[in-house]
C-alpha positions as CSV (number, residue, x, y, z in Angstrom):
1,X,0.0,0.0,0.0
2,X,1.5,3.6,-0.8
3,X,0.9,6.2,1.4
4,X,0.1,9.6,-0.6
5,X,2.7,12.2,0.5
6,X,1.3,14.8,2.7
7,X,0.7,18.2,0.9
8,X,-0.1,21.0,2.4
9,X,-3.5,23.2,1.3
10,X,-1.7,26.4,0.4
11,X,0.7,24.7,-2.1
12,X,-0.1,25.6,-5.7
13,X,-1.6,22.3,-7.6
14,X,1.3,20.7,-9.9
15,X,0.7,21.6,-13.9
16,X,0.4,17.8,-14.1
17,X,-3.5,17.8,-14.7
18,X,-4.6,19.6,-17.5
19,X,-8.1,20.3,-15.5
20,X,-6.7,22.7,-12.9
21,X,-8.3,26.1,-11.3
22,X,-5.9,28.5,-13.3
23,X,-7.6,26.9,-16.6
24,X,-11.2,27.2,-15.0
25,X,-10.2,30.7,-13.7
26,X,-8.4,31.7,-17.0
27,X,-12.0,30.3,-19.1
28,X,-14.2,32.6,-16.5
29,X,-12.4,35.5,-17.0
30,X,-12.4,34.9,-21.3
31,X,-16.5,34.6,-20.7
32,X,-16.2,37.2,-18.2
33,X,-14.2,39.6,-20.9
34,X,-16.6,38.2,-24.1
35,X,-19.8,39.1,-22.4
36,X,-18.1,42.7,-21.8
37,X,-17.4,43.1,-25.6
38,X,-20.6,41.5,-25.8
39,X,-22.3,45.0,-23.9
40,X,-19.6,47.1,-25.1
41,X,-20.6,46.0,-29.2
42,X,-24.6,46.9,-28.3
43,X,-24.1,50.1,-26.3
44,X,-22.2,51.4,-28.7
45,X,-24.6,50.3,-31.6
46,X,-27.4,52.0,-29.6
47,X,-25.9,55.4,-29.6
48,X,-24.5,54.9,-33.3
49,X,-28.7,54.5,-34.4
50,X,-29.7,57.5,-32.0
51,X,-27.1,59.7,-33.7
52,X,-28.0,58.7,-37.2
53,X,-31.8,59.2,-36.1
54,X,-31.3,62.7,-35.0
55,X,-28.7,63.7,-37.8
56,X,-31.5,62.6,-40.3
57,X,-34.3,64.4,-38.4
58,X,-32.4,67.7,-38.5
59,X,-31.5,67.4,-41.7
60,X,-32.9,65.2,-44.2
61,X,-36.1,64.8,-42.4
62,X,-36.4,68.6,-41.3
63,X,-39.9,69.5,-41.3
64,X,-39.9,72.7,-44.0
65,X,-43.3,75.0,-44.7
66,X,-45.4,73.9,-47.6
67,X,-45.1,76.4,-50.9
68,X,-48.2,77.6,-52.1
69,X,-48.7,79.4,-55.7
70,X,-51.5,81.0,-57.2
71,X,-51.0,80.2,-61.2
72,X,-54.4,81.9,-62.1
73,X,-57.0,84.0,-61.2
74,X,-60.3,84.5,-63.5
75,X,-63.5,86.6,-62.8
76,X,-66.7,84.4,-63.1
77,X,-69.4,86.3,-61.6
78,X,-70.2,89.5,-61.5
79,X,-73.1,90.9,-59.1
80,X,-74.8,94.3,-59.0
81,X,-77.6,96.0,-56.8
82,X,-78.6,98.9,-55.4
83,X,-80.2,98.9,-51.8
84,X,-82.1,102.3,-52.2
85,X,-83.3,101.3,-48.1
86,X,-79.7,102.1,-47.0
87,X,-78.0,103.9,-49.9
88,X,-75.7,101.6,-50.3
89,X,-74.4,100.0,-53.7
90,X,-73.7,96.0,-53.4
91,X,-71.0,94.7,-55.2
92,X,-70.0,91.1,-55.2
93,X,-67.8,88.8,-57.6
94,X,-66.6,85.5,-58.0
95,X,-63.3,84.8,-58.9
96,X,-61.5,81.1,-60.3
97,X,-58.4,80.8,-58.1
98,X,-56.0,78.0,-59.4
99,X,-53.5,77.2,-56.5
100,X,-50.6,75.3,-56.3
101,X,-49.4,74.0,-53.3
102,X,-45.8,72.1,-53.2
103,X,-44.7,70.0,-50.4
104,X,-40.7,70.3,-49.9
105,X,-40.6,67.3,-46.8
106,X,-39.5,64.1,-47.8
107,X,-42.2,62.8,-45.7
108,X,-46.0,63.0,-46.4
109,X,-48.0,66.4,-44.7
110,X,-51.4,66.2,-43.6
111,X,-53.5,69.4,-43.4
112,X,-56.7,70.7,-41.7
113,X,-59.1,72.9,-43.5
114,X,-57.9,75.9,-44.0
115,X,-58.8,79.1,-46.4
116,X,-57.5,81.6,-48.9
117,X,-57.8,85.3,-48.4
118,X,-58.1,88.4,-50.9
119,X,-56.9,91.6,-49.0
120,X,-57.1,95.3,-50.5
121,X,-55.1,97.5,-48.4
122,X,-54.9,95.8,-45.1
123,X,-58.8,95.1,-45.7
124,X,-59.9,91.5,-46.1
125,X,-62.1,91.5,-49.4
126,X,-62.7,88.0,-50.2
127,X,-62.5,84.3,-49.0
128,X,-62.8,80.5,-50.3
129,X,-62.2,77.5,-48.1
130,X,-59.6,74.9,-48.8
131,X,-60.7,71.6,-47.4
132,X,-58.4,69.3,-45.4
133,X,-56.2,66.8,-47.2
134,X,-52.8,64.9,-47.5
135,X,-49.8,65.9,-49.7
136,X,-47.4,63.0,-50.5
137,X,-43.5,63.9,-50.3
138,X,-42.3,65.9,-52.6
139,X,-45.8,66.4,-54.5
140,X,-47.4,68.9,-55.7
141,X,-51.1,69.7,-55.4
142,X,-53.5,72.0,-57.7
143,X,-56.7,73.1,-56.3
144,X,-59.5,74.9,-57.9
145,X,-61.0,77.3,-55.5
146,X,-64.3,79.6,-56.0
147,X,-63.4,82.8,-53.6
148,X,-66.3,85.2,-53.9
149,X,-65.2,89.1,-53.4
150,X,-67.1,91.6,-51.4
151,X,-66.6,94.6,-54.2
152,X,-68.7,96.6,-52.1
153,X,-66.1,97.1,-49.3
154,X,-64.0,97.8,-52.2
155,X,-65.9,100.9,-52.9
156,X,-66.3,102.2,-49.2
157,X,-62.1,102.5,-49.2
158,X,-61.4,105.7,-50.1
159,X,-57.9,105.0,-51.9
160,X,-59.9,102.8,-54.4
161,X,-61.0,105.5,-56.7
162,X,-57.3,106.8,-56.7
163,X,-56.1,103.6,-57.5
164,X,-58.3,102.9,-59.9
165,X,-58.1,106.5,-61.9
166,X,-54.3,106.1,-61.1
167,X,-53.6,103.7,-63.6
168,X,-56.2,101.0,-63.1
169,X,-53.7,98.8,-61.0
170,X,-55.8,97.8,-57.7
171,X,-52.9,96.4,-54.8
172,X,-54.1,93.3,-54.2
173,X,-52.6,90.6,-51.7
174,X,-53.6,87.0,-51.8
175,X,-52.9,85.0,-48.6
176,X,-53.4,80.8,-48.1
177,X,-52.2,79.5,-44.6
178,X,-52.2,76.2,-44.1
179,X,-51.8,74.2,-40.9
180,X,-51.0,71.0,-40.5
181,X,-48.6,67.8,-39.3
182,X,-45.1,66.1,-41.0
183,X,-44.6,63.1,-39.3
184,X,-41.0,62.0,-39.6
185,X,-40.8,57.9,-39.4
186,X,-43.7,57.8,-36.6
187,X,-40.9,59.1,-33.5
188,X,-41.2,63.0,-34.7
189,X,-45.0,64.8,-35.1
190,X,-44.6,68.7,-36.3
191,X,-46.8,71.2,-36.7
């Protein structure tokens, strides 16, 4: 019978056995360092996608103002009467307003109803309503609209006879504002 030598618990095992604890420690701290890169790889993937997301929706995806054109304007109607009751003259026409409105966003804009104004002077003449709609990107949208004049505020202004002995040139200003929402990829809603 062989008697094991005595060995005492603080030794270091012989590198006899391949199986020892500075292999098993050595293979912990490989999983230890894997699972880090692991973290380290998806952390930094996470910020990279947030950066791109908010470089693109300051740029690329920047929500920008629709452009709206008028390309014509025809009279269609043309309305006279005389209210002897109040001394007043009534004056009313209808004009054919071809609009164009482009959208600049490379994303689709949805808009409310909204309306298209005639001013003389500061004074608002005339109206039409523009009803709600969507715009894909980059489109452009022609609208007919029928904006009926009040010609008999026209006449109470006191420049209009100037203007109109003048040279015939009334100073007329046509405004459209539209309101509405750009939503970039579903994360960004502007209005």
């Amino acid at each position: 019978m062989e008697v094991e030598p005595f060995r005492n618990k603080t030794e270091k095992p012989s590198m006899d056995h391949p199986h020892t604890t500075t292999s098993d420690a050595a293979r912990v701290l490989r999983k230890r360092r894997k699972r880090r890169n692991i973290c380290f790889g998806a952390i930094a993937l996470l910020v990279f996608i947030i950066i791109l997301i908010t470089i693109l929706a300051f740029t690329v995806f920047k929500a920008k103002r629709p452009v709206t054109t008028v390309d014509s304007v025809s009279l269609s109607d043309l309305n006279f009467s005389v209210d002897l009751a109040r001394f007043r003259v009534l004056l009313n026409a209808t004009l054919d307003v071809d609009l164009s409105i482009k959208n600049p966003n490379k994303v689709g804009f949805k808009y409310r109803d909204s309306n298209a104004q005639l001013n003389y002077r500061g004074q608002q003449i005339g109206e039409a309503p523009i009803p709600a709609g969507k715009i894909s990107a980059d489109q452009t949208v022609s609208m007919n609209l029928t904006l009926t004049v009040m010609a008999d505020r026209l006449i109470y202004n006191s420049r209009f006879f100037s203007d109109v002995a003048t040279g015939g040139v009334l100073p007329l200003y046509a405004v459209t504002r539209i309101s509405g929402k750009v939503n970039v990829m579903n994360l960004f809603k502007i209005q």
